[in-house]
C-alpha positions in Angstrom: 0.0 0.0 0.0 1.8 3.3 -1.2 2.3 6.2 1.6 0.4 9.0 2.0 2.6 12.0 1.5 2.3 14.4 4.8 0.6 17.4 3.7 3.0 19.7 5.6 5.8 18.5 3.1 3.7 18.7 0.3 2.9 22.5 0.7 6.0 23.9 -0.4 6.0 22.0 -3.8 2.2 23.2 -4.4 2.6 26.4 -3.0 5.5 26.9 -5.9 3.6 25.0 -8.5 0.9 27.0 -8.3 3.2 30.3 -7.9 1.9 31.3 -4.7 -1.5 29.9 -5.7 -2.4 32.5 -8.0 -2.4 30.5 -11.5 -5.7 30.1 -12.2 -7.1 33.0 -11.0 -8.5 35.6 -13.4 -6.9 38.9 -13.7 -6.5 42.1 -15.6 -10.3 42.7 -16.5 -12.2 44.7 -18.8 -15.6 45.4 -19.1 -17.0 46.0 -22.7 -18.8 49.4 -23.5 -22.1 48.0 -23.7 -21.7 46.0 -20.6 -22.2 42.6 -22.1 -18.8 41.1 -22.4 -16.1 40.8 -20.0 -12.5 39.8 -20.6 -9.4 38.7 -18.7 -6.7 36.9 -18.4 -6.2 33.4 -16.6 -4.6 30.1 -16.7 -6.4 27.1 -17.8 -5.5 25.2 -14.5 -4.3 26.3 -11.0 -0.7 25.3 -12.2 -0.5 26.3 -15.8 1.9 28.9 -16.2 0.3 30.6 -19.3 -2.2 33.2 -19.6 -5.3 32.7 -21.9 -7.3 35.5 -23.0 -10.7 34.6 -21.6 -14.4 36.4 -22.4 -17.4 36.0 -20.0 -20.8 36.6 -21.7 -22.9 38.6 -19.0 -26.6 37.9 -20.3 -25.7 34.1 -20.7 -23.7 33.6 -17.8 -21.1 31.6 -20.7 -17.0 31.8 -20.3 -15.1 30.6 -23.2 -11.3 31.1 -24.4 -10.9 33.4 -26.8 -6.7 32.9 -27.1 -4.6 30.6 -26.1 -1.1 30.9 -26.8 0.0 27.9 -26.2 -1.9 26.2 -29.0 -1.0 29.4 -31.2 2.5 28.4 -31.0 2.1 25.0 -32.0 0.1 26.1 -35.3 2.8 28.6 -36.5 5.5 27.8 -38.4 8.7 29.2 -36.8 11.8 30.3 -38.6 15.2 28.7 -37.1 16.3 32.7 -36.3 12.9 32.9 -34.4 12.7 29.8 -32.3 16.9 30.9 -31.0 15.9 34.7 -30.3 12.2 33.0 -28.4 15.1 30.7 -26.8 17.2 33.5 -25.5 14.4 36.1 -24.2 13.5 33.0 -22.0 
């Protein structure tokens, strides 16, 4: 039967996976002019690292993901020059 991990050495490594845990929590709102829309940004899970450009439908009560750029990057087609100078910024 496997151990159960204490949850007081766990913390730490969830507490850094989850940066703190704030991944997963929307941020940076804005409210359309009309009133109907809002959009934000937010991971898809509590310990994604990347932000998704999400919109939240007020009159429908509806979230959906507008951008991801995660997926983005796997659709385009990257020069060799791009993918080193992407390499070095990180």
């Amino acid at each position: 039967m496997p151990e159960t991990p204490d949850p007081l050495d766990e913390f730490p490594r969830q507490a850094a996976r989850t940066r703190g845990f704030s991944l997963g929590v929307p941020r940076a709102f804005t409210v359309s002019p009309d009133g109907e829309r809002v959009v934000y940004l937010r991971t898809k899970t509590g310990d994604d690292p990347v932000s998704c450009l999400w919109a939240f439908d007020v009159s429908g009560a509806k979230e959906r993901l507008v951008f991801d750029p995660g997926a983005e990057e796997a659709e385009r087609d990257l020069t060799d020059a791009e993918r080193a100078r992407r390499e070095r910024a990180r």
